[in-house]
C-alpha positions in Angstrom: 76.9 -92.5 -13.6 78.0 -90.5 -16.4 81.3 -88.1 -15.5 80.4 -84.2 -16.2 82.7 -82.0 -17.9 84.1 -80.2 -14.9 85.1 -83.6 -13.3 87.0 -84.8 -16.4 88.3 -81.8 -17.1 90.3 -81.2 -14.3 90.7 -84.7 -13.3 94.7 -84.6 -12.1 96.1 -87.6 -14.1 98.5 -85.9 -15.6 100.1 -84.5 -12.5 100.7 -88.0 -10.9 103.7 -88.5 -8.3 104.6 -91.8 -9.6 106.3 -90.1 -12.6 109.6 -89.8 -12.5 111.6 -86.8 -12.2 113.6 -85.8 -15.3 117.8 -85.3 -14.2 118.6 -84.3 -17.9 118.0 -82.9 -21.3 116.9 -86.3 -22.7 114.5 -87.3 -19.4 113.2 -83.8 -19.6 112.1 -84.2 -23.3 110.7 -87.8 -22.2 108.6 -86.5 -19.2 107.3 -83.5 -21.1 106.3 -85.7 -23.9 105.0 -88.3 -21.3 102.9 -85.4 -19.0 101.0 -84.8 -22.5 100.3 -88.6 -23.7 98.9 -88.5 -20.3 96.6 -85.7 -20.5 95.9 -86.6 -23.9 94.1 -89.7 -22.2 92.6 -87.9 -19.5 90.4 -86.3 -22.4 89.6 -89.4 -23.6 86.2 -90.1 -22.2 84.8 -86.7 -22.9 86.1 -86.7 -26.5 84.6 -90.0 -27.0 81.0 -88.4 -25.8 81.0 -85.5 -28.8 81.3 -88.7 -31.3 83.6 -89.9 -34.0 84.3 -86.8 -35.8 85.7 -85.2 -32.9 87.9 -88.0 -31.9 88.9 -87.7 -35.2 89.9 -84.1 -34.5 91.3 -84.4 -31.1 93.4 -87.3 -32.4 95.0 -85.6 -35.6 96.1 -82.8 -32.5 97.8 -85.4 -30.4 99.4 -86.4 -33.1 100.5 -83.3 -33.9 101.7 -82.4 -30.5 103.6 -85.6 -30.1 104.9 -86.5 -33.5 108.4 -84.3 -32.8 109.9 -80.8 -31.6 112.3 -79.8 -29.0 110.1 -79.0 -25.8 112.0 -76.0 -25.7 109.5 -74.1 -24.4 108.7 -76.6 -21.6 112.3 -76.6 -21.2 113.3 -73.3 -20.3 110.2 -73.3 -18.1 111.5 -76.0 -16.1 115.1 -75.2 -15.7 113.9 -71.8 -14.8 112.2 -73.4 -11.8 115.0 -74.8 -11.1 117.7 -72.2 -11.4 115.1 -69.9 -9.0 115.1 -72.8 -6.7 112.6 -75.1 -7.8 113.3 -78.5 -5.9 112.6 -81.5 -8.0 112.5 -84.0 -5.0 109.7 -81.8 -4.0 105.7 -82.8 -3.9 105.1 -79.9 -6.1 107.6 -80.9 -8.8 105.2 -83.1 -10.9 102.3 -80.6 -10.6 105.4 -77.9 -12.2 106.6 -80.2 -14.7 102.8 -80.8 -15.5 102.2 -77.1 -16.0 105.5 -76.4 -17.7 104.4 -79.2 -20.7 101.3 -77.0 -21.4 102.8 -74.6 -23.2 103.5 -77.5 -26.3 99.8 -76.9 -26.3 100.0 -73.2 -26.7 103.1 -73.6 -29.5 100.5 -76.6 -31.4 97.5 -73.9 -31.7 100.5 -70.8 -32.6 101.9 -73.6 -35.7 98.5 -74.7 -36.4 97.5 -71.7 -36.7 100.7 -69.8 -38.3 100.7 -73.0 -41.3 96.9 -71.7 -41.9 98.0 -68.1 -42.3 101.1 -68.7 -44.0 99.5 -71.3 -46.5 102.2 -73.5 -45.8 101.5 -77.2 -46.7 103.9 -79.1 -44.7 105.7 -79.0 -41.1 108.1 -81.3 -39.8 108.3 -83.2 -43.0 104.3 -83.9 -42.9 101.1 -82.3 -44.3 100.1 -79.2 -42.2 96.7 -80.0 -40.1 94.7 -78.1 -42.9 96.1 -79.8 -45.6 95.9 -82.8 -44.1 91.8 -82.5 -43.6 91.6 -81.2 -47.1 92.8 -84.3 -48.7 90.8 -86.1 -45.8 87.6 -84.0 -47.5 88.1 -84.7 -50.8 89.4 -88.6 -50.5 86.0 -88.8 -49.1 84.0 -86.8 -51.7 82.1 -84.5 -49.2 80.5 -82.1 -50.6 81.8 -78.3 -50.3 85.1 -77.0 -51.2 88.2 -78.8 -49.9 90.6 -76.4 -49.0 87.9 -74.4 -47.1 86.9 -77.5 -45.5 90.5 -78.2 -44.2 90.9 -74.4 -43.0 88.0 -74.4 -40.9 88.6 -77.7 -39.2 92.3 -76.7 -38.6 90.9 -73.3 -37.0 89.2 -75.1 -34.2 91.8 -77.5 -34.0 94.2 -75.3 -33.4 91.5 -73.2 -30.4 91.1 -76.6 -28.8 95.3 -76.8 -28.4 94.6 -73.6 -26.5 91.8 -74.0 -24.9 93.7 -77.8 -23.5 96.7 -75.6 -22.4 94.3 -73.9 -19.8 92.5 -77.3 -18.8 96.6 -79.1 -18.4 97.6 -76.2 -15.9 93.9 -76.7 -14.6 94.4 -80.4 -13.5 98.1 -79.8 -12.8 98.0 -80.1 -9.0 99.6 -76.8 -8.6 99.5 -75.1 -4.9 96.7 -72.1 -4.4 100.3 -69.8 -4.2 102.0 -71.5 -7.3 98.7 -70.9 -9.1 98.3 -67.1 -8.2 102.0 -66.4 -9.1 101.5 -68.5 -12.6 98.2 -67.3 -13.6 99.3 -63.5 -14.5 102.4 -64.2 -16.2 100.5 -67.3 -18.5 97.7 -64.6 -19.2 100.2 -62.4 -20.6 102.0 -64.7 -22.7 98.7 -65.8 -24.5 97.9 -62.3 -25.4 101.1 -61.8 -26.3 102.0 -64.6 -28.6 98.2 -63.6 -30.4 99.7 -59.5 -30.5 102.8 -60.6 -32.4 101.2 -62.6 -34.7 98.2 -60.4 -35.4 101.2 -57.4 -35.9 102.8 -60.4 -38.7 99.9 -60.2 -41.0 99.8 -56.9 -40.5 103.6 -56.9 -41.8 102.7 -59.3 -44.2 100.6 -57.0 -46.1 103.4 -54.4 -46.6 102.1 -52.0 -43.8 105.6 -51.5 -42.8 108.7 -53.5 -43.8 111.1 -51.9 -41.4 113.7 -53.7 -39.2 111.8 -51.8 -36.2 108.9 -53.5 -37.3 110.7 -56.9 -37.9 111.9 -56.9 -34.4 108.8 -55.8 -32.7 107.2 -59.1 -34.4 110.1 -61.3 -33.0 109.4 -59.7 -30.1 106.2 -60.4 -29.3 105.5 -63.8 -31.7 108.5 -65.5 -30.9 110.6 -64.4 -27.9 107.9 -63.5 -25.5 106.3 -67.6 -25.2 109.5 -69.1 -26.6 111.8 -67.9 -23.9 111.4 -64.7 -21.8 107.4 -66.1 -20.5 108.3 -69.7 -20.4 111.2 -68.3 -17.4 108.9 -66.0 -16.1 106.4 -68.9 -15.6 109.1 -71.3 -14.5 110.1 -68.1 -11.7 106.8 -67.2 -10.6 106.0 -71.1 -9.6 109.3 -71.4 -7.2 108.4 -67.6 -6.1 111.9 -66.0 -7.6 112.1 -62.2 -6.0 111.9 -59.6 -8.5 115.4 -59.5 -9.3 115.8 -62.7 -10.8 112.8 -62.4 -12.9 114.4 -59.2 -14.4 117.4 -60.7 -15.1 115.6 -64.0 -16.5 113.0 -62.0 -19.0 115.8 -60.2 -20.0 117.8 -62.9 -21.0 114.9 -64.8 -22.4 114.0 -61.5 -24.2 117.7 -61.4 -26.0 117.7 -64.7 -26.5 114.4 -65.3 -27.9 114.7 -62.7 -30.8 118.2 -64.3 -31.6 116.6 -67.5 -32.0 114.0 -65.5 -34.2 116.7 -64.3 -36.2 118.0 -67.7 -36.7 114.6 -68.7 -38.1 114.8 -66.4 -40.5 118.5 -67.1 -41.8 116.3 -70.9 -42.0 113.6 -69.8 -43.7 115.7 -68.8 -46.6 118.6 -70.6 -46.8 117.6 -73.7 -44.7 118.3 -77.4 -46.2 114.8 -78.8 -46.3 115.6 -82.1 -45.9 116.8 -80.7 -42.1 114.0 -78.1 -41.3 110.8 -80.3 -42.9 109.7 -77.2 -45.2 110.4 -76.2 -48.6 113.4 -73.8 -49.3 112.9 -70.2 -49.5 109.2 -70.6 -47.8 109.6 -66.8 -46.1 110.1 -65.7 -49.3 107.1 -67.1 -51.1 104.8 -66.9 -48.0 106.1 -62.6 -47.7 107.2 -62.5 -44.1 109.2 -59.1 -43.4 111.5 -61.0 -41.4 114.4 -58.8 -39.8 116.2 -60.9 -42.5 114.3 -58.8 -45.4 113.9 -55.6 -44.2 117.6 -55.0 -43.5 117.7 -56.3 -47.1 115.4 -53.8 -48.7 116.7 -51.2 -46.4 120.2 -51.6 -47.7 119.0 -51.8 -51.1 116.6 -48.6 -51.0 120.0 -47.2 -50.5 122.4 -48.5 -53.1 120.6 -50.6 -55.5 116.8 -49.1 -56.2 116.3 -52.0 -58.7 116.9 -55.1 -56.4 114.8 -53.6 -53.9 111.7 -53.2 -56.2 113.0 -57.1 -56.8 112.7 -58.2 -53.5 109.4 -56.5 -53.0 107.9 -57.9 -56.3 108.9 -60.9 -55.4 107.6 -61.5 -51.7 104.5 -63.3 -51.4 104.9 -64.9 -55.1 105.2 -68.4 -56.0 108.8 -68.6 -56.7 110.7 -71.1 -58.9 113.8 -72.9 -57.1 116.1 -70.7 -59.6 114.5 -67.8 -58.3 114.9 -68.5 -55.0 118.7 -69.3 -55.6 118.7 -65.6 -57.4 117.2 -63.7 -54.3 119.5 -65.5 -52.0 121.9 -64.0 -54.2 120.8 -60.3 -53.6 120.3 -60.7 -49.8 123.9 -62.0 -49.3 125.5 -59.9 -51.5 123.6 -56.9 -49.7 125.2 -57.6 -46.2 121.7 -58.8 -45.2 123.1 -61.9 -43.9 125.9 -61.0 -42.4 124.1 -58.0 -40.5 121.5 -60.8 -39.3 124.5 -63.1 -37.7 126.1 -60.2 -36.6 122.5 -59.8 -34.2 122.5 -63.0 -32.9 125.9 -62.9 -32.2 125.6 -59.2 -29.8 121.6 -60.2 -28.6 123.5 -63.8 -27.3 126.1 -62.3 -25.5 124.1 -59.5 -23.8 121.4 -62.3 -22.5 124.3 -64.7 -21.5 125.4 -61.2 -19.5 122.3 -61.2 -18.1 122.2 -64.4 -16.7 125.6 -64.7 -15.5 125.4 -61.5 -13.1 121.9 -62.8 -11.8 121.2 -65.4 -9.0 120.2 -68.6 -11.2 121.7 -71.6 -9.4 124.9 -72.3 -10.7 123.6 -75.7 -12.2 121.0 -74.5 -13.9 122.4 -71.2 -15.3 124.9 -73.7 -17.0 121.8 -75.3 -18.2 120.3 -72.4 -19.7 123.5 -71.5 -20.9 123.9 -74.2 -22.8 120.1 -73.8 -24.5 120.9 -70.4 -25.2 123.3 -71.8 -27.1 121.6 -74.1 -29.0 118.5 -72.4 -29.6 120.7 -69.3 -31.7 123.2 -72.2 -33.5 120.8 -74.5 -34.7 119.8 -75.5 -38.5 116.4 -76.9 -37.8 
């Protein structure tokens, strides 16, 4: 007899006990990327029902998914279940681990997403999912316009990611309490992550290119499901008291936007050969990054020419040399070293944080250490 959707759909492969427990950053990384091959296959049968042009679909998101990143987000979730207690001899600890790899889901349909807004035509060194059906669309000759073709496609590709991140926590295994405690805080972060990057276009289109506005984007698009949430989640499934949660979303808060910021500084002056996209892609794409606006608002007031510059300039298809040039003005402005001097003070207010809370000590050295990471990195 044919399986209905509700059975495969929260069938609990993906939570099963005979997967090992990760003891470190690399086994972490492994299991995460292991909890989603899994539940990749779990969809298998129902894909296979809606016919080849689906499988199609749900195959070029897989390979998305899996085809590289950091977990980061899974990550911090985890070690924040662990630092509030979280024990990973426990029965519950594959059902967590489970739950903590959905939010790769959640960052595929953000990027998928993001690349369509953005126009960008690579990430990670490879065709973006639109671009990637556009060229599928015309190799083939179908009829209708390409790039329109590879836009829509990339759309719903990017809603099923999303809509799979609700069916992985579904078929995690997780307790009725761990589920109740999770449920708010997840429904949060999706509305958040879609707030921050609805208040992006916005920024995009010149409404406001203040640093106030800049942060409240990192805020919301980037620190909220990158860092502060994916805590929040990992501390609402071991049932941290209020005080730790305080401490961790403030800490995730600080250290979210930092990493932000350090996307920015990439964006710009990244070596593309280490971040997978072109050079000087903020630029030419017009993000008012915190980078930009502290730009233009230093050159509003000393140098009224390079400011009109800059905001000629944003959004247009920019030659390499005129890249190089607008580096040039941003550095010499102070914009650069006002953006590290940020990271530097939003890094050591959240490592505050964390060091007066009550994170296990193994795990706060854990987190530490990401923090870290996550605001030093050049990809």
């Amino acid at each position: 007899m044919r399986r209905n959707y509700l059975e495969v759909a929260l069938s609990v492969g993906p939570a099963s006990p005979a997967r090992p427990v990760p003891n470190d950053s690399a086994e972490l990384i492994s299991a995460v990327e292991q909890a989603l091959t899994d539940f990749f296959a779990s969809r298998g049968e129902l894909v296979e029902e809606l016919g080849p042009v689906f499988v199609s679909a749900a195959s070029a998101l897989e390979d998305f998914v899996l085809r590289g990143g950091k977990r980061t987000r899974p990550s911090f979730a985890w070690t924040g279940w662990l630092g509030a207690g979280g024990d990973p001899a426990g029965e519950q600890a594959c059902a967590v681990l489970t739950a903590c790899s959905a939010l790769e889901l959640v960052q595929a349909c953000a990027l998928i997403h993001d690349d369509i807004i953005d126009s960008s035509r690579t990430r990670r060194g490879f065709p973006t999912v639109h671009v990637d059906f556009e060229h599928r669309h015309r190799d083939r000759a179908w009829g209708g316009d390409s790039g329109h073709f590879g836009v829509s496609v990339a759309i719903l590709i990017g809603d099923l990611a999303l809509s799979w991140a609700d069916d992985m926590v579904a078929a995690a295994g997780l307790d009725a309490e761990s589920r109740a405690r999770f449920a708010p805080v997840w429904a949060a972060m999706r509305t958040e992550v879609m707030g921050g990057q609805l208040l992006d276009v916005h920024g995009e289109a010149g409404a406001d290119d203040s640093v106030a506005a800049a942060l409240r984007i990192n805020r919301y698009k980037t620190a909220a499901y990158t860092v502060e949430r994916p805590l929040h989640l990992g501390a609402a499934l071991a049932g941290a008291d209020a005080g730790l949660i305080t401490a961790y979303r403030e800490f995730g808060t600080d250290i979210g936007i930092a990493f932000q910021l350090r996307d920015d500084l990439l964006g710009v002056f990244g070596d593309p050969a280490v971040t997978g996209k072109p050079s000087g892609d903020d630029l030419r794409e017009g993000k008012r990054t915190v980078l930009v606006a502290e730009a233009l608002r230093r050159a509003d007031a000393t140098d009224p020419a390079a400011a009109q510059l800059l905001r000629d300039s944003l959004g247009a298809d920019l030659s390499a040399e005129q890249v190089t040039a607008l580096r040039t003005i941003i550095t010499d402005l102070g914009a650069v070293d006002d953006v590290e001097r940020r990271i530097g003070e939003l890094t050591e207010r959240g490592l505050t944080a964390l060091a007066a809370s009550a994170v296990t000590p193994e795990a706060g050295a854990k987190l530490r250490a990401m923090a870290l990471a996550a605001t030093r990195r050049v990809a």
